[in-house]
MARGU-999200 format. One record per residue: residue in one letter; chain; x, y, z of N, C-alpha, C, O in turn; residue number from 1. Coordinates in nm, 3 decimals. Atoms other than C-alpha are relative to their C-alpha. Layout:
N
['A' 'A' [X Y Z] [X Y Z] [X Y Z] [X Y Z] NUM]
...
END
This chain:
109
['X' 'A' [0.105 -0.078 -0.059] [8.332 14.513 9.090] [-0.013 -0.044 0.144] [-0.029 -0.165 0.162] 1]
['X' 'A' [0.001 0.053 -0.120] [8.324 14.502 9.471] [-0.133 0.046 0.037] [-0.165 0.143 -0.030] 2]
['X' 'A' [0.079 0.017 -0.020] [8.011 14.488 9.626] [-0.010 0.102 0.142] [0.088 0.082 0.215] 3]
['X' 'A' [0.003 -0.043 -0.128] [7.915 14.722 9.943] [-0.001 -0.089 0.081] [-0.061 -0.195 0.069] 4]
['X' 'A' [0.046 0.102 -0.160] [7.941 14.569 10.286] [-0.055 0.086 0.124] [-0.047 0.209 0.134] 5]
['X' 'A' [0.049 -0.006 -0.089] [7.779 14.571 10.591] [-0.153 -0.001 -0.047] [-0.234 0.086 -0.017] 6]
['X' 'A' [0.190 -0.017 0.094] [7.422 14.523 10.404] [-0.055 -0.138 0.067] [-0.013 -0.251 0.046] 7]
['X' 'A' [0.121 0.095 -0.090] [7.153 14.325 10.636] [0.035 -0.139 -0.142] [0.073 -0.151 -0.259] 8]
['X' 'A' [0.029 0.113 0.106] [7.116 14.002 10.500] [-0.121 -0.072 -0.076] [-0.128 -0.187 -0.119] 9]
['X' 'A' [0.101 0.012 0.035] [6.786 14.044 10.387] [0.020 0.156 -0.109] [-0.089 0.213 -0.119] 10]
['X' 'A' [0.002 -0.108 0.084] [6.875 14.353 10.145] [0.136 -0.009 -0.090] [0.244 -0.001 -0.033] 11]
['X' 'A' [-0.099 -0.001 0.129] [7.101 14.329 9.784] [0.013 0.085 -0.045] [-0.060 0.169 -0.097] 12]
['X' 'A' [-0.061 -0.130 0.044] [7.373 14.520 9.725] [-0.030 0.068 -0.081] [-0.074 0.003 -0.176] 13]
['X' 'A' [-0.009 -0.141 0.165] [7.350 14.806 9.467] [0.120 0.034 -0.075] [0.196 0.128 -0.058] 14]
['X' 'A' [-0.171 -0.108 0.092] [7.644 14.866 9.225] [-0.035 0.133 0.030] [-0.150 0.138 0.073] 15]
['X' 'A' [0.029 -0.116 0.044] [7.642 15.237 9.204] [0.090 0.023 -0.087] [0.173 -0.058 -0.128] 16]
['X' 'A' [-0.105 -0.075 0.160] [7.825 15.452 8.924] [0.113 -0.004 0.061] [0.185 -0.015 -0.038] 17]
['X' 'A' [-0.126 -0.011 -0.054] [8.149 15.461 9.145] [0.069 -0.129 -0.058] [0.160 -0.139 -0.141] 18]
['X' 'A' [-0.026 0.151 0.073] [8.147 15.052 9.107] [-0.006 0.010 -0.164] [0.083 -0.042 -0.230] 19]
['X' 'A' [0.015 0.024 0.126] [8.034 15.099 8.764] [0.114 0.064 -0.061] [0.163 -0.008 -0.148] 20]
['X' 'A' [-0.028 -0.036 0.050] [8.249 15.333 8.671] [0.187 -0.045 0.011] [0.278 -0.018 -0.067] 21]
['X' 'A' [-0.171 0.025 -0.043] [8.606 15.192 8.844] [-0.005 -0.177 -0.053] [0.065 -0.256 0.011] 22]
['X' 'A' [0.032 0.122 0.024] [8.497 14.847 8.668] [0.051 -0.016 -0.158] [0.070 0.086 -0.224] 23]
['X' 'A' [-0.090 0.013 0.123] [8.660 14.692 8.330] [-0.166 -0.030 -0.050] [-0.272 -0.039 0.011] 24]
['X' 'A' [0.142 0.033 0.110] [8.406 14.614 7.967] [-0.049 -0.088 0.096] [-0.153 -0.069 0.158] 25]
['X' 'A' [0.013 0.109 -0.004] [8.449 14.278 8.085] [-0.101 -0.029 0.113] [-0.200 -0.101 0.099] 26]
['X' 'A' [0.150 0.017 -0.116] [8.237 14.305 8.443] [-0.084 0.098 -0.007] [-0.184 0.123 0.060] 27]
['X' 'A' [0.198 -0.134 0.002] [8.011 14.599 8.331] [-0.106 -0.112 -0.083] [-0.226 -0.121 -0.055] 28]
['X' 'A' [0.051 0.133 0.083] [7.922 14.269 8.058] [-0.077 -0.035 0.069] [-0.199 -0.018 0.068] 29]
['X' 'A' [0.013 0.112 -0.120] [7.927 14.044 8.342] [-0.154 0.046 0.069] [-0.257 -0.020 0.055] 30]
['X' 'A' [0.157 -0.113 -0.065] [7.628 14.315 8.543] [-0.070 -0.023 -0.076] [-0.162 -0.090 -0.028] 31]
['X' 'A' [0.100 -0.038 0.112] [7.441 14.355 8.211] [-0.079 -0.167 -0.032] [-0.197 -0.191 -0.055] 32]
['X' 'A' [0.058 0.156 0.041] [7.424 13.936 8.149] [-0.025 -0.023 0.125] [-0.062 -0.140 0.114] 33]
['X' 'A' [0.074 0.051 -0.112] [7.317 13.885 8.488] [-0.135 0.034 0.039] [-0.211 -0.031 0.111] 34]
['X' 'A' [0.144 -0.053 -0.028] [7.016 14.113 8.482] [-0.090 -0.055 -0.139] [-0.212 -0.065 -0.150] 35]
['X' 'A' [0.074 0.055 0.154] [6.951 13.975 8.098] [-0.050 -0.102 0.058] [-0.169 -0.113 0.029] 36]
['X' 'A' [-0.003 0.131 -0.040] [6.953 13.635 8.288] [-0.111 0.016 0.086] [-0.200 -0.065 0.060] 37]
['X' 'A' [0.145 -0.017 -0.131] [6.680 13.720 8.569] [-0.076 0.051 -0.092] [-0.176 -0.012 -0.123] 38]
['X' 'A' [0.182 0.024 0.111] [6.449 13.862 8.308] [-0.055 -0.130 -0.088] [-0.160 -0.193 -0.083] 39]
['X' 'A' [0.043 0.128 0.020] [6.455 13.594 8.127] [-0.005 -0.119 0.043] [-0.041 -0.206 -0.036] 40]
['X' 'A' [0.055 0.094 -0.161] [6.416 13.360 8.412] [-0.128 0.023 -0.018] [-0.204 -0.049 -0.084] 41]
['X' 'A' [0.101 -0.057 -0.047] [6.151 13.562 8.514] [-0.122 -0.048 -0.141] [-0.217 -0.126 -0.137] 42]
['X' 'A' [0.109 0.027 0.125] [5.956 13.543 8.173] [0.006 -0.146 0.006] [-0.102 -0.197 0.034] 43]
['X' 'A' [0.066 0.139 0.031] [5.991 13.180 8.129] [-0.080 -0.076 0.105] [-0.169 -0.159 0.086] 44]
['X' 'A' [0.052 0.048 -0.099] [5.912 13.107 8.456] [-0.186 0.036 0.000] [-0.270 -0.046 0.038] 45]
['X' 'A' [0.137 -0.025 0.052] [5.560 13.304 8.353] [-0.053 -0.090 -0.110] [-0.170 -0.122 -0.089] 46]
['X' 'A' [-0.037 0.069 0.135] [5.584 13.105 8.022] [-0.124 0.102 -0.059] [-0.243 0.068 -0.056] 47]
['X' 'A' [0.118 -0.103 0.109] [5.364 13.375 7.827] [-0.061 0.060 0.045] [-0.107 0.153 -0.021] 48]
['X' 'A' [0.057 -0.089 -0.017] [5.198 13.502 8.067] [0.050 0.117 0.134] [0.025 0.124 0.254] 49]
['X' 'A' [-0.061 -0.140 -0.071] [5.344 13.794 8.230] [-0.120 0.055 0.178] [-0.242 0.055 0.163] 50]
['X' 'A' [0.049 -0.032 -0.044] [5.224 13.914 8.571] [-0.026 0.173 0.005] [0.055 0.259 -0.030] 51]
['X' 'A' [0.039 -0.149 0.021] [5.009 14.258 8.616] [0.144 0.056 0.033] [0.231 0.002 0.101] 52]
['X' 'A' [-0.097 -0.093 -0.027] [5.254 14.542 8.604] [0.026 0.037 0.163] [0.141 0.027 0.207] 53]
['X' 'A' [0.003 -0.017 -0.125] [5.162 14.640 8.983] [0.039 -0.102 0.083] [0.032 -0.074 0.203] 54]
['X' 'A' [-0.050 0.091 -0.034] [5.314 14.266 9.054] [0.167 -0.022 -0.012] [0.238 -0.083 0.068] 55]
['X' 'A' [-0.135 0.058 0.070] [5.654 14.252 8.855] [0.036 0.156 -0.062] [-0.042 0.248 -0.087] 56]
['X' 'A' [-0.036 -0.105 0.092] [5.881 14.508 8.685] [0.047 -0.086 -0.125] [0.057 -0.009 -0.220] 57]
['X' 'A' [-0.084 0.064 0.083] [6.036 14.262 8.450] [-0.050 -0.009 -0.120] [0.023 -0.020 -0.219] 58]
['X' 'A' [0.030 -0.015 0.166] [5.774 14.274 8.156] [0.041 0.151 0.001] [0.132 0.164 -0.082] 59]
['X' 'A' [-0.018 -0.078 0.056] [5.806 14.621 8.160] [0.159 0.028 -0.040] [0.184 0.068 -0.154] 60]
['X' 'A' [-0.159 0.013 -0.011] [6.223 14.614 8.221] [0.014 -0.065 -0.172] [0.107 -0.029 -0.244] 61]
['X' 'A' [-0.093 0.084 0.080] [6.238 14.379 7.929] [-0.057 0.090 -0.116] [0.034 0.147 -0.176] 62]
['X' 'A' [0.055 -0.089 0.102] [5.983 14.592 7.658] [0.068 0.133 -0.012] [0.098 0.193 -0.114] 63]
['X' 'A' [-0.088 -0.150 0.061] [6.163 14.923 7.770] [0.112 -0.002 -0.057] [0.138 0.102 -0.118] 64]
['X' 'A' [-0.143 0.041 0.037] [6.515 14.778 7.672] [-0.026 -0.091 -0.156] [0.077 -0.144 -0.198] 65]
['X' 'A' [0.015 0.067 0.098] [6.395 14.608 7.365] [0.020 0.041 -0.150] [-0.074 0.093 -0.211] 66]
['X' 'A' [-0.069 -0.019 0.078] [6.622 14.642 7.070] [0.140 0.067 0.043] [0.238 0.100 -0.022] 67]
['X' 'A' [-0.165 0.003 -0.108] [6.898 14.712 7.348] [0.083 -0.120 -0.039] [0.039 -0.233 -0.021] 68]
['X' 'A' [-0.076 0.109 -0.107] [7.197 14.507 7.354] [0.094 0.020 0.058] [0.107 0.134 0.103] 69]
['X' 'A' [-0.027 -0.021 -0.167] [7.421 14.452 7.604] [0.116 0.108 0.003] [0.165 0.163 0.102] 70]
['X' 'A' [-0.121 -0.105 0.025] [7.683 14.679 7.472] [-0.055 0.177 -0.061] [0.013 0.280 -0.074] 71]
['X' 'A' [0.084 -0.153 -0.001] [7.413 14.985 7.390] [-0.012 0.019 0.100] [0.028 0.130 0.135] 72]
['X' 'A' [-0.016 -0.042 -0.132] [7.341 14.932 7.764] [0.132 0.072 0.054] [0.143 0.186 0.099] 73]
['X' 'A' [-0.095 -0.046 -0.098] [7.672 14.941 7.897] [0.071 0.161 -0.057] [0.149 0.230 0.008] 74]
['X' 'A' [-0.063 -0.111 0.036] [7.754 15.241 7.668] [-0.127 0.097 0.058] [-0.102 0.179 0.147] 75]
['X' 'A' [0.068 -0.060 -0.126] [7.455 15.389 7.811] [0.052 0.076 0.105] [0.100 0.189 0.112] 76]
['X' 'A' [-0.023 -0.014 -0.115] [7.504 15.373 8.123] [0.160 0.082 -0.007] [0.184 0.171 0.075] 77]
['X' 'A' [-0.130 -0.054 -0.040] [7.872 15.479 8.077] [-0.006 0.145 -0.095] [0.103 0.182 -0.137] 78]
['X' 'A' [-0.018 -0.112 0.077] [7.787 15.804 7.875] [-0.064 0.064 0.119] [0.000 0.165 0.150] 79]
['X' 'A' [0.057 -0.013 -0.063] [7.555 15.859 8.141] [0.062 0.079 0.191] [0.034 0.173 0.266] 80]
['X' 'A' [-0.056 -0.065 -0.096] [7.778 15.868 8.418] [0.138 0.068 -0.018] [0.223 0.085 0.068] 81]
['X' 'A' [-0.180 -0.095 0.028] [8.098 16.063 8.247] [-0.116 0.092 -0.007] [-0.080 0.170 0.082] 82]
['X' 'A' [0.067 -0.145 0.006] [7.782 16.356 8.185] [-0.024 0.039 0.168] [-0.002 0.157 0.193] 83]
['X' 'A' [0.043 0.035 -0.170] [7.689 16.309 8.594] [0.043 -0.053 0.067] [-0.003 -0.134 0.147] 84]
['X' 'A' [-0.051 0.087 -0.151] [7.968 16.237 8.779] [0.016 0.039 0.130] [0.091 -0.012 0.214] 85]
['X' 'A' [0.017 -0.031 -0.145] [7.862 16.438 9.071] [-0.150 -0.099 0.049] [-0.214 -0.069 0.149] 86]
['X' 'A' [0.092 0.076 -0.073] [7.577 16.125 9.085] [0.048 -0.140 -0.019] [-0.038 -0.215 -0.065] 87]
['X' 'A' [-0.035 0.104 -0.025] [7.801 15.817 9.120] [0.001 -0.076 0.097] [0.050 -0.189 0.099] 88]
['X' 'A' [0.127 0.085 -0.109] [7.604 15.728 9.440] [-0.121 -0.055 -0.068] [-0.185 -0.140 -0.007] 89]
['X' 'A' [0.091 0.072 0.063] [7.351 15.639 9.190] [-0.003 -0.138 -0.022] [0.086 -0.188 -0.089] 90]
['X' 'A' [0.016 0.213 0.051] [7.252 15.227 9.159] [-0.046 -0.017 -0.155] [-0.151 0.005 -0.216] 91]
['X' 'A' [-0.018 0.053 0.144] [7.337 15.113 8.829] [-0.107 -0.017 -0.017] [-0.128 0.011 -0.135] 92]
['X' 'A' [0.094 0.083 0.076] [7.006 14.966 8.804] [-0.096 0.132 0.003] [-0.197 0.157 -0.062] 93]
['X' 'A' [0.101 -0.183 -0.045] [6.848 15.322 8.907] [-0.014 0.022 -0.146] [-0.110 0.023 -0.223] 94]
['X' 'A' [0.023 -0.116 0.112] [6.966 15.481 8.633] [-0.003 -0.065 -0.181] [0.001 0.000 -0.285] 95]
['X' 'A' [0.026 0.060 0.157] [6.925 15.181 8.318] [-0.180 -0.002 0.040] [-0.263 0.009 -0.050] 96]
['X' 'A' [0.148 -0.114 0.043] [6.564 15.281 8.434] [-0.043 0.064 -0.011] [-0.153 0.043 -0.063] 97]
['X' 'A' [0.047 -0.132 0.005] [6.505 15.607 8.448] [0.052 0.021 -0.104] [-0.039 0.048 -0.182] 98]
['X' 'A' [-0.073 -0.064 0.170] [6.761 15.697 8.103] [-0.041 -0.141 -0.066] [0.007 -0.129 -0.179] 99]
['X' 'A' [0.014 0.099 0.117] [6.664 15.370 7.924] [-0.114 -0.065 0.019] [-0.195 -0.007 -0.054] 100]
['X' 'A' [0.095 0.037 -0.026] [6.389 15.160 8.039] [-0.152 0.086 -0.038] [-0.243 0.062 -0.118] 101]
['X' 'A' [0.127 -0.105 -0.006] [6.136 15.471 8.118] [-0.055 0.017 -0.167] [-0.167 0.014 -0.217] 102]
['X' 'A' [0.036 -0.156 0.115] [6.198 15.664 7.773] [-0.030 -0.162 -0.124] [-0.077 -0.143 -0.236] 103]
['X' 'A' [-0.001 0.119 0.126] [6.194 15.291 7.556] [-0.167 -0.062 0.056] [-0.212 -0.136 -0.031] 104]
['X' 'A' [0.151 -0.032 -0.049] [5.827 15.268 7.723] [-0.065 0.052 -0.047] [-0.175 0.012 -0.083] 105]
['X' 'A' [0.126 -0.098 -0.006] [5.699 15.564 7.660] [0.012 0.001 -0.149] [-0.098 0.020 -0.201] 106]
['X' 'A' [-0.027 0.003 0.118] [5.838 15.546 7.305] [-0.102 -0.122 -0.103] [-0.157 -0.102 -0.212] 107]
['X' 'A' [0.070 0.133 0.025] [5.670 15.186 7.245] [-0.183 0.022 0.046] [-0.243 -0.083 0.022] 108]
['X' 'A' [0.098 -0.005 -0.031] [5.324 15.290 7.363] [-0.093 0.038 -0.085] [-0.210 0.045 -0.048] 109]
END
Protein backbone atom coordinates (compact mmCIF):
# COMPACT_ATOMS: atom_id res chain seq x y z
CA UNK A 1 0.00 0.00 0.00
CA UNK A 2 1.78 3.26 -0.90
CA UNK A 3 0.87 6.14 0.86
CA UNK A 4 0.15 9.68 -0.98
CA UNK A 5 2.94 12.21 -1.02
CA UNK A 6 3.43 15.62 -0.77
CA UNK A 7 0.96 15.77 2.44
CA UNK A 8 1.95 18.79 4.99
CA UNK A 9 3.39 17.32 7.85
CA UNK A 10 0.78 18.10 10.06
CA UNK A 11 -2.01 16.08 7.98
CA UNK A 12 -2.26 11.84 7.61
CA UNK A 13 -2.38 10.26 4.63
CA UNK A 14 -5.70 8.63 3.49
CA UNK A 15 -5.61 5.19 1.77
CA UNK A 16 -8.33 5.60 -0.73
CA UNK A 17 -10.11 2.64 -2.69
CA UNK A 18 -7.40 2.88 -5.51
CA UNK A 19 -4.71 1.93 -2.55
CA UNK A 20 -7.22 -0.33 -1.20
CA UNK A 21 -8.12 -1.84 -4.01
CA UNK A 22 -4.39 -2.41 -5.88
CA UNK A 23 -3.37 -3.88 -2.29
CA UNK A 24 -2.93 -7.82 -1.37
CA UNK A 25 -5.43 -9.73 1.84
CA UNK A 26 -2.30 -9.48 3.57
CA UNK A 27 -2.01 -5.33 3.83
CA UNK A 28 -5.82 -4.67 3.60
CA UNK A 29 -5.23 -7.05 7.22
CA UNK A 30 -2.34 -5.02 7.98
CA UNK A 31 -4.95 -1.38 7.55
CA UNK A 32 -7.77 -3.18 9.42
CA UNK A 33 -5.20 -4.28 12.61
CA UNK A 34 -3.88 -0.94 12.75
CA UNK A 35 -7.15 0.89 13.19
CA UNK A 36 -8.29 -2.25 15.62
CA UNK A 37 -5.02 -1.19 17.46
CA UNK A 38 -5.84 2.71 17.93
CA UNK A 39 -9.29 1.90 19.19
CA UNK A 40 -8.20 -0.09 21.50
CA UNK A 41 -5.47 2.16 22.62
CA UNK A 42 -7.86 4.69 22.70
CA UNK A 43 -10.35 2.75 25.06
CA UNK A 44 -7.81 1.63 27.46
CA UNK A 45 -6.24 4.69 27.61
CA UNK A 46 -10.02 5.91 28.87
CA UNK A 47 -10.00 2.67 30.99
CA UNK A 48 -13.99 2.56 31.10
CA UNK A 49 -14.68 5.63 30.68
CA UNK A 50 -15.20 6.73 27.24
CA UNK A 51 -15.14 10.42 26.28
CA UNK A 52 -18.53 12.43 25.21
CA UNK A 53 -19.24 11.53 21.63
CA UNK A 54 -18.70 15.36 20.54
CA UNK A 55 -14.91 14.61 21.93
CA UNK A 56 -13.87 11.17 20.31
CA UNK A 57 -15.20 8.99 17.47
CA UNK A 58 -13.70 5.82 18.78
CA UNK A 59 -16.56 4.68 21.24
CA UNK A 60 -18.80 5.10 18.61
CA UNK A 61 -16.19 3.49 15.71
CA UNK A 62 -15.80 0.57 18.03
CA UNK A 63 -19.92 -0.10 18.99
CA UNK A 64 -20.75 0.46 15.19
CA UNK A 65 -18.26 -2.39 14.11
CA UNK A 66 -19.12 -4.65 16.91
CA UNK A 67 -19.47 -8.25 15.97
CA UNK A 68 -17.18 -7.18 12.89
CA UNK A 69 -14.08 -8.97 12.30
CA UNK A 70 -11.33 -8.07 10.51
CA UNK A 71 -12.09 -10.16 7.55
CA UNK A 72 -16.09 -9.00 7.45
CA UNK A 73 -14.41 -5.56 7.28
CA UNK A 74 -12.05 -6.10 4.65
CA UNK A 75 -14.76 -7.98 2.64
CA UNK A 76 -16.77 -5.02 3.22
CA UNK A 77 -14.98 -2.65 2.16
CA UNK A 78 -13.91 -4.73 -0.91
CA UNK A 79 -17.59 -5.50 -2.05
CA UNK A 80 -18.03 -1.99 -1.60
CA UNK A 81 -15.61 -0.75 -3.90
CA UNK A 82 -16.01 -3.53 -6.93
CA UNK A 83 -20.07 -1.99 -6.69
CA UNK A 84 -18.38 1.87 -6.85
CA UNK A 85 -15.51 1.92 -8.71
CA UNK A 86 -16.17 5.24 -10.19
CA UNK A 87 -15.46 6.32 -6.15
CA UNK A 88 -11.91 5.00 -5.60
CA UNK A 89 -10.91 8.57 -4.53
CA UNK A 90 -12.80 7.59 -1.55
CA UNK A 91 -10.60 7.18 2.06
CA UNK A 92 -10.84 3.78 3.17
CA UNK A 93 -11.72 5.01 6.47
CA UNK A 94 -14.62 7.25 4.77
CA UNK A 95 -16.34 4.57 3.62
CA UNK A 96 -15.90 1.64 6.83
CA UNK A 97 -18.04 4.61 8.22
CA UNK A 98 -20.59 5.54 6.32
CA UNK A 99 -21.40 1.46 4.91
CA UNK A 100 -20.45 -0.08 8.32
CA UNK A 101 -19.95 1.96 11.30
CA UNK A 102 -23.16 4.40 10.61
CA UNK A 103 -25.75 1.46 9.79
CA UNK A 104 -24.14 -0.94 13.00
CA UNK A 105 -25.23 2.30 15.15
CA UNK A 106 -28.29 2.88 14.12
CA UNK A 107 -29.03 -0.86 14.28
CA UNK A 108 -27.69 -1.09 18.06
CA UNK A 109 -29.77 1.83 19.32
Amino acid sequence: MTLATGSRADEVPLITGKQWTDSSEQTKKAYLVGIANLVQVDIAYHEGKPPPDSQSIVPRFAKGLKGHSLDSVRQGVDRWYATHPDQLQRPVIETIWFEMVVPGLQTRK
